[in-house]
Each structure stands twice: as structure tokens, then as C-alpha cells.
N, C-alpha and C positions, 0 to 999 in steps of 0.2 A: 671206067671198068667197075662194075658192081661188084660187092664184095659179100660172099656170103657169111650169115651171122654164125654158122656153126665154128667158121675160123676164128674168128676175136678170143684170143687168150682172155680171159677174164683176170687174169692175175695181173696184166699190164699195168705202169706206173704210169702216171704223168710226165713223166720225162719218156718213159721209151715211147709215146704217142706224138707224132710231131706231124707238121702239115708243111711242104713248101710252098710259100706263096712270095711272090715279086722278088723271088731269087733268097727270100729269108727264112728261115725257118721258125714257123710259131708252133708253140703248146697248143694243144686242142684243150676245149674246155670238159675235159672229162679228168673224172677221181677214181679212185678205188677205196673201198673200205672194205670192211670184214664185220658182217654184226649177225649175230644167229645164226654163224656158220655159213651164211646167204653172201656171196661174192655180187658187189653192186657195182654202175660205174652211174652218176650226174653228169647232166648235158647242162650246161648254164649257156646261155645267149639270149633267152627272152628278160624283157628289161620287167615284165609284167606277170600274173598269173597266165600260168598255162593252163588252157580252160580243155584242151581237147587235145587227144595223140594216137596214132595207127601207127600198125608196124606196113609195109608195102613193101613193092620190087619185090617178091616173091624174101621176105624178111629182111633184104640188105638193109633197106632206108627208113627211114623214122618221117612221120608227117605230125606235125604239130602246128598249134594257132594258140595267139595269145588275145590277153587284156593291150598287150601293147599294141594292135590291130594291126600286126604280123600274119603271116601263117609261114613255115617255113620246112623245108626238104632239106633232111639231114642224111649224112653218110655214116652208116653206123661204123667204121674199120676206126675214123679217123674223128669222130665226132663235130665233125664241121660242116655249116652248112650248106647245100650245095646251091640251091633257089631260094631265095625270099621273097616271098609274093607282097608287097607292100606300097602303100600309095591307093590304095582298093577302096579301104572304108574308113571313116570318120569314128569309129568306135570299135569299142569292142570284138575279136570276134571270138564267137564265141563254140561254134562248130565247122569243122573244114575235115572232108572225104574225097576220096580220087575215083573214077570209073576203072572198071575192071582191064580194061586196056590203058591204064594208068597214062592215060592223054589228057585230062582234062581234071581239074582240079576246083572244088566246090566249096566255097565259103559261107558263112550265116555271121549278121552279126547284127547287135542293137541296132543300127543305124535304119531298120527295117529294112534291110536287103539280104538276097541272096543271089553271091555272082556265079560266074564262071570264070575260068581260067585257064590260059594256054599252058599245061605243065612246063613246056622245054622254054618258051620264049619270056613266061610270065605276064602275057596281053591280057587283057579282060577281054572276055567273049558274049559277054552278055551280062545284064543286070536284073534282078526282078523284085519289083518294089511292092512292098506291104503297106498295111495302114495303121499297124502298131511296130513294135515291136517283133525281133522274132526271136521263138524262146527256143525251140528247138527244129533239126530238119538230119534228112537221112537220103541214101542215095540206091537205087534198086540195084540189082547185083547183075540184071542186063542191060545196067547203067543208059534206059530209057527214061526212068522218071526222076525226078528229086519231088521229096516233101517236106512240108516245111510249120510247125505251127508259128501261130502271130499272137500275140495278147488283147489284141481288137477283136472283140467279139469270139474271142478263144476259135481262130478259126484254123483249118486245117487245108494246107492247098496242094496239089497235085502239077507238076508244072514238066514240062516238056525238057528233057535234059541237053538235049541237042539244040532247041531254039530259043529253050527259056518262056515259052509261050503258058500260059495258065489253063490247065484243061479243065481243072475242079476246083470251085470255090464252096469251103465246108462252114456256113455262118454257126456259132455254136455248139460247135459238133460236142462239147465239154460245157458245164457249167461253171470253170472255172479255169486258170492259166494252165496250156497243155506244155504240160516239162518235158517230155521227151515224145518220137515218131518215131516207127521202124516203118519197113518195107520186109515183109518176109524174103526167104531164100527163094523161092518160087517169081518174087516177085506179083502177086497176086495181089494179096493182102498189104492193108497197111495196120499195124495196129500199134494207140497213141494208150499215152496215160497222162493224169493230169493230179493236181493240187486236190480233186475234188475226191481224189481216194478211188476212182473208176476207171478198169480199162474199156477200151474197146479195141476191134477190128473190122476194119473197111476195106471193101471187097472192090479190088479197083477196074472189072469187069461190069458186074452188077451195077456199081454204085451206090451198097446200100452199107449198112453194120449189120455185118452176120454172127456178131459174139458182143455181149453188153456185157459185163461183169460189174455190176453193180454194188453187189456188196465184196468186194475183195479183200476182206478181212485186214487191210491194212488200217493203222489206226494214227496216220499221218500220210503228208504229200507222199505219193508216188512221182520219187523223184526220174527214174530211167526204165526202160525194158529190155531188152535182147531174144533175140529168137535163136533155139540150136539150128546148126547146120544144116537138121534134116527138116525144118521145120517144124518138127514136131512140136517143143517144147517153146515156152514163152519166161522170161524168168521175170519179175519185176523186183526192185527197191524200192526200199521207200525213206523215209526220214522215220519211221519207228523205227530202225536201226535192225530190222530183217527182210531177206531175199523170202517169192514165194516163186514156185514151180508151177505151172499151170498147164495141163498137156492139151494144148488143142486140138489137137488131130482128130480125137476120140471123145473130147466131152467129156473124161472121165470127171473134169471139176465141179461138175454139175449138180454129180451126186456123191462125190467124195470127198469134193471142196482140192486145196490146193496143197502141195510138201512147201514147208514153210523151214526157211533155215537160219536159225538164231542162235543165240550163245557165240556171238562172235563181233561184230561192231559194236563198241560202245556208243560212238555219237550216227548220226544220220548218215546213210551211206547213199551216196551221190552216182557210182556207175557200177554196171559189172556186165562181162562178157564169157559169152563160152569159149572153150575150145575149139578145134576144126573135128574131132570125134569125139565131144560134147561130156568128155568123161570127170574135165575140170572144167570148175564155173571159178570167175576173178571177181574180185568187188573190190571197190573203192571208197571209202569215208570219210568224214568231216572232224575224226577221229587220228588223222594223219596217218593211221594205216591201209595195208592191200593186205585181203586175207585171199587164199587159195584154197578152194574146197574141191572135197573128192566126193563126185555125182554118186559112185559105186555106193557110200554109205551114207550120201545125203550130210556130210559133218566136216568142220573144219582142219584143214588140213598144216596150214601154217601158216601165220603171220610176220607180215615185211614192215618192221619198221625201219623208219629213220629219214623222212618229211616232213620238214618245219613248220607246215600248215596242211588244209585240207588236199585231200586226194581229191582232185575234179574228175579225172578218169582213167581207165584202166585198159589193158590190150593184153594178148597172149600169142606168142607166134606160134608158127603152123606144128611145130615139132616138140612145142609145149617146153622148153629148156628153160625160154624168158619170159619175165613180165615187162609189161612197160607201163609205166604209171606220170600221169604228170599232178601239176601241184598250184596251188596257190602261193605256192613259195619259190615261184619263178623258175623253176627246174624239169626236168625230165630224169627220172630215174629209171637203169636196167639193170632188171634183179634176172642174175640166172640160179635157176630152180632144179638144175642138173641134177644134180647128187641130193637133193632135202630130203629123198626118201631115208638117206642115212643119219639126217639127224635125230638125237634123241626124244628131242619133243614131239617129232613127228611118228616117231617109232612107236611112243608110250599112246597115243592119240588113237593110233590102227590098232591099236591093243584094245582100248576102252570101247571103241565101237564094233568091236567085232572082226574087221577087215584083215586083210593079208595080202601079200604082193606074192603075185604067179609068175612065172616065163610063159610067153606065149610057143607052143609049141610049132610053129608055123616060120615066125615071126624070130622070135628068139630073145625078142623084147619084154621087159616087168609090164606086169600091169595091176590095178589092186579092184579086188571081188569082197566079197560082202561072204563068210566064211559059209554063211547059209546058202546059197544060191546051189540052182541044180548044177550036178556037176558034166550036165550036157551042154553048159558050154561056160565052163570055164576053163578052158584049157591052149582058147586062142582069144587075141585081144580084140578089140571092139573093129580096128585096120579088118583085121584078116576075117571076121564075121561077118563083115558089110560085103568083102569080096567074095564069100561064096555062100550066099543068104538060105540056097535053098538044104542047107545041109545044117544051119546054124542060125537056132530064133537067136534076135539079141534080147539084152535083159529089160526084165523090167524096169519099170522107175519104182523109186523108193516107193514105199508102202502109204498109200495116201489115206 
């Protein structure tokens, strides 16, 4: 029986979290701490860096993959886990995603492969062999394609998610190792970034690049990208240690270049993702923190420490309460973000930028606005403006 995350007392001890198993009762491998007011719990059971982590089951479960060439399905109530997909690959892995009907379960790892997986039985469903390396892959959201880059010839391939069959082979599509692939929310688009400081976006109708960004103002590897929910937006990191905003929908970066968001990781930041109404963007670094920022005023919002090493990558559930971050320090951490708007350094933060937290009048829900914005629609949240569009533009993006 799944267990919904809004349940989990945060407050629980290691002792009041217990598992029966073969008639015994074991400790699950979670903690509790208290550090910046931010209530966390650690998942330990990977023996290796966890390279990759999703929240899934509509937020009950945790997916994660490790350096240990694991990947593995966790119950978040009980912290234990439920499938371990293991026996797969010879290495690393180093990306694993599930399809939207959470049947089938997608690996990536050094070994040059990328499998498939029966979620409930754990069988492999299929294999797909590269010629280098794979550095990075992603899964489309009508969980029809996977993509995948290789370090051979930095190529970029397009592969059949149901048969594993190769429909597109991209020789060069980069000048140099492509670190991360998405598949937009449309499922259209793919758009990759690489080492060479350059995105692009490949059009998976077409078959061509309808977006070069060549000079992307980053001044190091573009290490990951993300796309918001509506597609509009494309966010990248990089190892110069700043997020950039790029709105593609509209081109505006063309001629007003990209919102660039700094003053926040000190070392190279490795991943970040938006929210599901794109109002908070997460990031990940090499830094051992996760910072949380607020879209509304484009600025940092507060920082999660307390990761023995680097942050590989980061998640956000659908109701925005939790982070989930994993680590090179063999862990999985769940930060809930419930109440931060109360804390003081995040108070003093909405002060310096301008910002303030409203009740949605609708809704009945906070939400924070930029004190400048018109006041035709700041009066319901970003939820209740998407549900009746024709009465309520949403807002801009930060001032580019």
C-alpha cells in the first residue's frame, strides 16, 4: 500500500520508524536532524555515490541509482527498499528514470548501455549498446522515446522506448562531451548541453536543431538543463557556479540574452530542477549544498546544508513541501521545506529583494510576488491562474 508523503511526520525518530521483515523488526535506515530550522531525514543503503534520484508513485517512492551499479525503489513512510534492480550492469550507473505509467524503469550507465526494466518483476526488457561511453539520457513524458548522449563522437541518440530500437543516430551533434539531454514536456524537442559551453534543441519531428545557443554566456562546462513544466523555459548550470534562464517559447534570449542566477553556489553546480508551477527552481553543487530559489524574484531563497560531499542531483515534489537530493556521500537526503518561509534568513532575503508572500484569494494558499508586479494578478497563485487563463495573464519572467 503506498503511502502518501504529506503523511510522514518529519519529527520521527529512528526508533519510532521500524520495518517487519522475517518475523523481526529492523530500524530503517533513516535519521532526523534539525539544522536551519529545515527538519531532514537520510536514506543510507547505497554502498557507493548516488549519482541520480526522483521522487515517483505520485511522491510516495524515491528512485535512485548508484556508483554501486544499483538502482533502487524506496518506500518513503518506512525508508526501505522495496525493488533493487541489480545484476544489470558492470559499472557505474549513473542515470535511471521510470515511464509515466511507472511500468518500466530506464537505466544509463558507463558500461555503454542503456537498459530497460520490468518495474514490479525486476527483468531486463531490453538492452541498447553504444560505442563510448554514456554520459548522460532522459526519458519523454509520453514515455515513447529515451535519449541518450555517448562520448564517441559526442553523439546523441533517440531510441524507441517500448523496443529499444535506435531511430536517430546524432554523429557530433557537440564539439565536445554532451553532460546532459532532456526531452521537453511536449515531448517534441530534445535539447542537450555539453562541455563545450553550447546548447542546443533538436526538433524530433523535423529532425534538425531549431535553437543553437552558441554563445551562452556560461564561462565553464554546462553541466545539466531542465525544462519548466510548460515548456516554456529551459534553465541550465554550469560549473561557473550560475543557473541561466532561457525562455524559448518566444526567443526573447535572442535579443535580451538570458536571467542569469548567481550569488549562490560557491563550487560548480551539478543539477537543478523546477517545480510542477515552475515558481521554485532547485540546484545542486559540488559545494555539498541545495539552494532553493524563488522564480517570482529570480534570487535565492535558502540553503540546505549538511552533505558530506558533492550534491549529484536534486528533485522537488509535486506540492513543493520536499527536496530530495542525493550525494556522493552515499546518501539520499529529504529536506521538507514546509514552514522555511518562517524562517529568519529567509524572511530578511524577501526583504532585500523586494518580494512578499500573498494568500491566494481563490486558493487560500501563500505564495510570493515581486512587490512591483501589477496588481491584476497578484491576488491568486500561479494553480488558480493557469485554471482560468482567460480572466488572468500570468507573470512575467524576471526582467531580462
Amino acid at each position: 500500500m503506498s503511502t502518501d508523503i504529506s503523511n510522514i511526520d518529519p519529527l520521527a525518530l529512528d526508533e519510532d520508524i521500524q520495518i517487519k521483515k522475517g518475523g523481526k523488526k529492523e530500524t530503517a535506515s533513516w535519521e532526523h536532524q534539525e539544522l536551519s530550522q529545515i527538519l531532514i531525514k537520510v536514506i543510507r543503503g547505497h554502498s557507493d555515490e548516488v549519482s541520480c534520484c526522483h521522487f515517483c508513485f505520485e511522491d510516495s517512492k524515491i528512485l535512485t541509482c548508484s556508483h554501486d551499479k544499483t538502482a533502487k525503489l524506496w518506500d518513503i513512510a518506512n525508508g526501505a527498499p522495496l525493488q533493487v534492480y541489480d545484476g544489470g550492469h558492470s559499472a557505474p550507473i549513473i542515470k535511471c528514470a521510470l515511464t509515466p505509467d511507472s511500468k518500466r524503469l530506464f537505466t544509463a550507465s558507463w558500461d555503454k548501455t542503456v537498459k530497460a526494466w520490468d518495474v514490479e518483476t525486476g527483468c531486463i526488457l531490453w538492452a541498447f549498446f553504444h560505442d563510448g561511453i554514456v554520459t548522460s539520457f532522459d526519458v519523454s513524458s509520453d514515455g515513447k522515446y529515451v535519449v541518450s548522449g555517448s562520448d564517441a563522437k559526442y553523439t546523441l541518440n533517440i531510441i524507441d522506448a517500448e523496443t529499444g530500437t535506435e531511430l536517430c543516430h546524432l554523429e557530433e551533434h557537440h564539439r565536445s562531451t554532451i553532460t546532459c539531454c532532456r526531452i521537453d514536456p511536449d515531448s517534441q524537442r530534445v535539447a542537450s548541453v555539453s562541455s563545450d559551453k553550447t546548447i542546443k534543441l533538436w526538433d524530433l519531428e523535423t529532425k534538425r536543431t531549431t535553437i543553437f545557443i552558441n554563445k551562452s554566456g556560461h564561462g565553464n562546462v554546462i553541466s545539466d538543463c531542465s525544462f519548466s513544466p510548460n515548456g516554456r523555459y529551459l534553465c541550465t548550470a554550469s560549473w561557473d557556479k550560475t543557473l541561466r534562464l532561457w525562455d524559448i517559447k518566444t526567443g526573447q534570449f535572442r535579443t535580451q540574452g538570458a536571467v542569469t542566477l548567481d550569488e549562490g553556489h560557491a563550487g560548480n553546480i551539478s543539477s537543478c530542477v523546477f517545480s510542477k508551477d515552475s515558481s521554485v527552481l532547485v540546484s545542486g553543487s559540488y559545494d555539498k549544498t541545495v539552494i532553493v530559489w524563488d522564480m517570482a524574484g529570480a534570487c535565492k531563497k535558502l540553503v540546505l546544508k549538511g552533505h558530506a560531499d558533492w550534491v549529484t542531483d536534486v528533485d522537488i515534489s509535486s506540492d513543493k513541501k520536499w527536496i530530495l537530493s542525493s550525494s556522493k556521500d552515499s546518501t539520499v537526503r529529504l529536506w521538507n521545506i514546509e514552514n522555511s518561509d518562517h524562517i529568519p534568513a529567509v524572511i530578511e532575503t524577501r526583504k532585500a529583494k523586494g518580494l512578499k508572500i500573498v494568500k491566494c484569494e481563490e486558493c487560500g494558499k501563500p505564495f510570493s510576488i515581486n512587490q512591483m508586479e501589477d496588481s491584476e494578478f497578484i491576488s491568486k497563485c500561479v494553480f488558480c491562474r493557469l485554471a482560468s487563463p482567460s480572466r488572468y495573464r500570468l507573470p512575467s519572467p524576471p526582467s531580462l
